[in-house]
PAZA-430726 format. One record per atom (N, C-alpha, C): atom name; z, y, x; residue in three letters. Coordinates in Angstrom, 1 decimal, decimal comma, padded with zeros to 4 digits. Last residue first. Layout:
% residues N
atome:Z:Y:X:residu
CA:Z:Y:X:ALA;
...
//
This chain:
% residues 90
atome:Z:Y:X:residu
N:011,9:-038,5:-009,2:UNK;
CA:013,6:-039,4:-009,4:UNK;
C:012,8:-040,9:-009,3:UNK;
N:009,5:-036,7:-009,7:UNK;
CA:010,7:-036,7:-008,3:UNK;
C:011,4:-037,4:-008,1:UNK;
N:008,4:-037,2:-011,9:UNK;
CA:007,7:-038,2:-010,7:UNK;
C:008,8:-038,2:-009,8:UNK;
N:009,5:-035,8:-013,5:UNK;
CA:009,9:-036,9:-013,4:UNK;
C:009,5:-037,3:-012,2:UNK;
N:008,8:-033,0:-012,8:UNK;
CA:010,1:-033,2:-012,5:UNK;
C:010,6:-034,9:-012,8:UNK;
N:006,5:-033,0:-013,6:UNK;
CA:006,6:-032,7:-012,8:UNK;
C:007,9:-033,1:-011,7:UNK;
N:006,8:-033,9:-016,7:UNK;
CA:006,0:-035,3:-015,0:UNK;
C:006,2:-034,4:-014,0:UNK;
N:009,5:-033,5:-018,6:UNK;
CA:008,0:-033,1:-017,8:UNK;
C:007,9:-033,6:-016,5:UNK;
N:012,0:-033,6:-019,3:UNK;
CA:010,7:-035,1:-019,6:UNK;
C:009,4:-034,6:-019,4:UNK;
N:014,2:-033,7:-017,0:UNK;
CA:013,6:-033,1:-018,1:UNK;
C:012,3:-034,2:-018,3:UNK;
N:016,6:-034,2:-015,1:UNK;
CA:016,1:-035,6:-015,7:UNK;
C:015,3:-034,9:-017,3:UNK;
N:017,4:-032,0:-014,0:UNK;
CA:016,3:-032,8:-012,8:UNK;
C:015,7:-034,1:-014,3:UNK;
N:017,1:-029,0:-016,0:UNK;
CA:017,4:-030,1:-015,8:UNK;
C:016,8:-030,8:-015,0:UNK;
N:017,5:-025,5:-014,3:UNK;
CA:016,5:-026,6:-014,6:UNK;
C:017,2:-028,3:-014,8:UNK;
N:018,3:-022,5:-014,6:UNK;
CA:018,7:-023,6:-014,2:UNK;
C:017,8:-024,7:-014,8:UNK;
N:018,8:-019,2:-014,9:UNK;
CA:018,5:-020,2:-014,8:UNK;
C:018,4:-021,4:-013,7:UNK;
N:021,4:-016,7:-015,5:UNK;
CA:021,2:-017,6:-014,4:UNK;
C:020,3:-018,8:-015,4:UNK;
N:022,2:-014,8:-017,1:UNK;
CA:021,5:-014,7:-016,1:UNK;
C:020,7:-015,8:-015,4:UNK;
N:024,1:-016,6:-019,4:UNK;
CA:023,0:-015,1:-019,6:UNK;
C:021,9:-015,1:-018,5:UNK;
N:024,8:-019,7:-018,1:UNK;
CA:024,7:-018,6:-018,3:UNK;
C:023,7:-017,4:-018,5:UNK;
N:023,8:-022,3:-017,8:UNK;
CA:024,9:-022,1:-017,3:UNK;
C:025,2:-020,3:-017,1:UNK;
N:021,6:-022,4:-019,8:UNK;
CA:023,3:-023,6:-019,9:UNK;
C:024,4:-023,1:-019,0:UNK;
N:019,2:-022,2:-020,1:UNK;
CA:020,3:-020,9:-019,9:UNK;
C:021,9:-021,6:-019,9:UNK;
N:016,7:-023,9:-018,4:UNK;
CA:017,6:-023,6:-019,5:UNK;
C:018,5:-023,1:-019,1:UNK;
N:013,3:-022,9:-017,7:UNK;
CA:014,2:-023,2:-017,4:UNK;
C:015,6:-023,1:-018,8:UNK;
N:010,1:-024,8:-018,7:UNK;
CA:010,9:-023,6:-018,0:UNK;
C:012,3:-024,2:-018,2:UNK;
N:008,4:-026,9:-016,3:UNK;
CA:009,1:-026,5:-017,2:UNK;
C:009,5:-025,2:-017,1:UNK;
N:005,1:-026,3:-015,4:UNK;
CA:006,4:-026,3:-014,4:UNK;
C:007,1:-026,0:-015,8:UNK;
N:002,9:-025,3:-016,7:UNK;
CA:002,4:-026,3:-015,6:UNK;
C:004,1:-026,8:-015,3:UNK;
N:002,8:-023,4:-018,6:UNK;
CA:003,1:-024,5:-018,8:UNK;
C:003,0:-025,4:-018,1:UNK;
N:002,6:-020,9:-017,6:UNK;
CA:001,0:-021,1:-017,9:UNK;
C:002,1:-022,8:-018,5:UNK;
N:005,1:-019,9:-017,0:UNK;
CA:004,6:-019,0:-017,6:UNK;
C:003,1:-020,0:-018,5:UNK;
N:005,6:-021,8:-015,0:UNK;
CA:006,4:-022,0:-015,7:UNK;
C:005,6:-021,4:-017,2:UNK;
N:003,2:-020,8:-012,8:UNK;
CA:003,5:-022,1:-013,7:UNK;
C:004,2:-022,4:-014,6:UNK;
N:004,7:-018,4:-012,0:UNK;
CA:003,2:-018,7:-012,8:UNK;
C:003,3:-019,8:-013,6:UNK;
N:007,1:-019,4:-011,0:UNK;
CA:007,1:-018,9:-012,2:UNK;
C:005,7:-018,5:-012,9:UNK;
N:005,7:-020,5:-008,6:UNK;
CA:006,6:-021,4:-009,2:UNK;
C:007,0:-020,6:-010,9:UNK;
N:004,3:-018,5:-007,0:UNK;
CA:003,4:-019,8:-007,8:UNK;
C:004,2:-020,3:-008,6:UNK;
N:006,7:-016,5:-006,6:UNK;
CA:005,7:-016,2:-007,4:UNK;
C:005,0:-017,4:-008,5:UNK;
N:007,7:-019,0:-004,9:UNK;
CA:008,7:-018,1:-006,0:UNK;
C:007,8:-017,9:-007,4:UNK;
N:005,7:-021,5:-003,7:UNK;
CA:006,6:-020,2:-003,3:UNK;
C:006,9:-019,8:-004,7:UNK;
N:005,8:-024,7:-003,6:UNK;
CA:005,4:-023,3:-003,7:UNK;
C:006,3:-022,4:-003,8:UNK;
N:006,7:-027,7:-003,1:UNK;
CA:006,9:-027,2:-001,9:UNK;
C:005,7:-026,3:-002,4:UNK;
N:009,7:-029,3:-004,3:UNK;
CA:007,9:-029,1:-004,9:UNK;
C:007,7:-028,0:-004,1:UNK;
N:012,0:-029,4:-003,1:UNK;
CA:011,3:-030,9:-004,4:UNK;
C:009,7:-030,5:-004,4:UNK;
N:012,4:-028,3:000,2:UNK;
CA:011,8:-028,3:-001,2:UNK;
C:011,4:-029,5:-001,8:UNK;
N:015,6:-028,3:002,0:UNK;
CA:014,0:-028,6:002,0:UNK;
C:013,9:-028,7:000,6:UNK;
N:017,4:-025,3:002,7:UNK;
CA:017,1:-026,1:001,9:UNK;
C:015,6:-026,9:001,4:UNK;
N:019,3:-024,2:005,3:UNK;
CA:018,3:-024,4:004,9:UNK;
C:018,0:-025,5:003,8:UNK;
N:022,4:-021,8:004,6:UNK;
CA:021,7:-023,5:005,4:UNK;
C:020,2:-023,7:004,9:UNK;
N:023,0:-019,0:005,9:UNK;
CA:023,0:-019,7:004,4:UNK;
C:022,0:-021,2:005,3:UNK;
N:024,8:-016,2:006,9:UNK;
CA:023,8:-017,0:006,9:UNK;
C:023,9:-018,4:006,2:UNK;
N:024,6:-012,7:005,4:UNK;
CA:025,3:-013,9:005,4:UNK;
C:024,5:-015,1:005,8:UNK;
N:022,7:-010,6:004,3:UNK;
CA:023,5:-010,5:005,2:UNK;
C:024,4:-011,7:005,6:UNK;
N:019,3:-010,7:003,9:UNK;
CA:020,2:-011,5:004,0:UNK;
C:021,4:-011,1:004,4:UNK;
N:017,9:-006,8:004,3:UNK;
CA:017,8:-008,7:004,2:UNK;
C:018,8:-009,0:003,8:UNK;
N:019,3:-003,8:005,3:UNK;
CA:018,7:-004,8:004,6:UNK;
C:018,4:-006,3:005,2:UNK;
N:020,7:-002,8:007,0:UNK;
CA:021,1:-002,9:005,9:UNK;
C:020,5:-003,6:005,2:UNK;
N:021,0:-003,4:010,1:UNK;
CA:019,6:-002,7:009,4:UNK;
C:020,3:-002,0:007,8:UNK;
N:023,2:-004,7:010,3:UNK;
CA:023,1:-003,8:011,1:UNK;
C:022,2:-002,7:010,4:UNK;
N:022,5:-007,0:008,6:UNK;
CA:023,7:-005,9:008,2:UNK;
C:023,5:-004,9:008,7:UNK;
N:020,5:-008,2:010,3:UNK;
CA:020,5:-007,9:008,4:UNK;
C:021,2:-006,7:008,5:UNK;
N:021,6:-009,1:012,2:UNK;
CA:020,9:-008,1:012,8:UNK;
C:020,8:-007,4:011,2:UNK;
N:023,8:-010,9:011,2:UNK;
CA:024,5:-010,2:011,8:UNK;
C:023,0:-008,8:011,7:UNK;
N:021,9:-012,8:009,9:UNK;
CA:022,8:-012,5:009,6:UNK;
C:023,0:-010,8:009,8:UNK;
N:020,7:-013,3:012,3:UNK;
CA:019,7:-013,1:011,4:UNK;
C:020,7:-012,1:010,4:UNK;
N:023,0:-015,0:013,4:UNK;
CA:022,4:-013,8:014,1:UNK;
C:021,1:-012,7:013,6:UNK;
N:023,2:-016,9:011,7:UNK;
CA:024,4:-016,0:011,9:UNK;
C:023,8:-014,3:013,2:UNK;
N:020,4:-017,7:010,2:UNK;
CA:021,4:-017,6:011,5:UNK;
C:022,1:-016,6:011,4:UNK;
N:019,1:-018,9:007,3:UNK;
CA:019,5:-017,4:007,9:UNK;
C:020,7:-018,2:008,7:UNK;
N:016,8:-021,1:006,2:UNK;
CA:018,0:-021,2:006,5:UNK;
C:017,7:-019,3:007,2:UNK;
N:014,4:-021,0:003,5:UNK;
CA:014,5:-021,0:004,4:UNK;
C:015,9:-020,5:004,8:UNK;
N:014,7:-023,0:000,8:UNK;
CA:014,6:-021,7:001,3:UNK;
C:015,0:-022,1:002,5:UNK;
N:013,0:-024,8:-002,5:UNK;
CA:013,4:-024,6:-001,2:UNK;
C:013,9:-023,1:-000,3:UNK;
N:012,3:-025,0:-004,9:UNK;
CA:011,4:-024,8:-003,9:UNK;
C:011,5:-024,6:-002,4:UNK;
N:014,9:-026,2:-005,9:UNK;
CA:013,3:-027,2:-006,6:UNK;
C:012,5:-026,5:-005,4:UNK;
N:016,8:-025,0:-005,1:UNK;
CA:016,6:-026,4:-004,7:UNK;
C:015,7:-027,0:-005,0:UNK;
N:016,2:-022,5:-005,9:UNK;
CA:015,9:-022,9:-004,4:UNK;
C:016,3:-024,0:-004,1:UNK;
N:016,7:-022,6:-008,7:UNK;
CA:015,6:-022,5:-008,0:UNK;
C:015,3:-023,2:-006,7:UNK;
N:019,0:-025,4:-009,6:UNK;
CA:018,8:-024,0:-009,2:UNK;
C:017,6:-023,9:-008,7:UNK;
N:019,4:-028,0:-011,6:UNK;
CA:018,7:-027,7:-010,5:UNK;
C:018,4:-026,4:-010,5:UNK;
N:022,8:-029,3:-012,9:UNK;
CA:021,4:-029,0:-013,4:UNK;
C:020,4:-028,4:-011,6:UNK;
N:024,2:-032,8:-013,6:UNK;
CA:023,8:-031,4:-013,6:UNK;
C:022,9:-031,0:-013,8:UNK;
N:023,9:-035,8:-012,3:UNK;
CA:024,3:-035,1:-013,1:UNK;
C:024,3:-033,8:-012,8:UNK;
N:022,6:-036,8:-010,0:UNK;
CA:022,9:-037,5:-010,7:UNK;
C:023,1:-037,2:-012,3:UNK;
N:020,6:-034,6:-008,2:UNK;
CA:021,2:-034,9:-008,7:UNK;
C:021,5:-036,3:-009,9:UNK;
N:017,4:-036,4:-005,5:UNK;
CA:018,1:-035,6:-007,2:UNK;
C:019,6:-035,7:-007,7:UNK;
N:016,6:-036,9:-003,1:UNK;
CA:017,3:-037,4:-004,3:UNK;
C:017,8:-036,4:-005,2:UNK;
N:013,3:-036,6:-001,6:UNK;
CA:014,7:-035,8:-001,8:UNK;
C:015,4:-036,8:-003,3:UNK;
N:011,5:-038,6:000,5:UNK;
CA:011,7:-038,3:-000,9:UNK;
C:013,2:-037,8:-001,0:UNK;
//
């Protein structure tokens, strides 16, 4: 069981997780120009769907949506919202 912030809010890829990039993943990225260019740590998932399934749900009411708290762009999810998806987690 993953622990939840205390306080704050939950970025995407800590509710679904992402796959880590090696400095050699990294490095081949740049070369190409495309992917990842930087390597980044892996993060295991609260709720283990992909991107796509995770915004269906938000769309159909299955998965809250998210709040704009921390700016125009960027959503962000409370961990302590009052939908079962996100309660069961804590």
């Amino acid at each position: 069981m993953h622990q939840l912030p205390e306080i704050g809010f939950l970025r995407l890829s800590q509710i679904i997780g992402q796959e880590a990039v090696t400095e050699q993943q990294a490095k081949a990225n740049r070369e190409r120009g495309k992917g990842l260019k930087r390597p980044r740590p892996a993060i295991p998932p609260l709720i283990p769907v992909k991107k796509s399934t995770w915004w269906a749900g938000v769309r159909s009411g299955r998965y809250p949506k998210p709040t704009k708290a921390l700016g125009q762009g960027i959503a962000a999810w409370n961990p302590f919202h009052s939908h079962p998806c996100i309660r069961q987690l804590h």
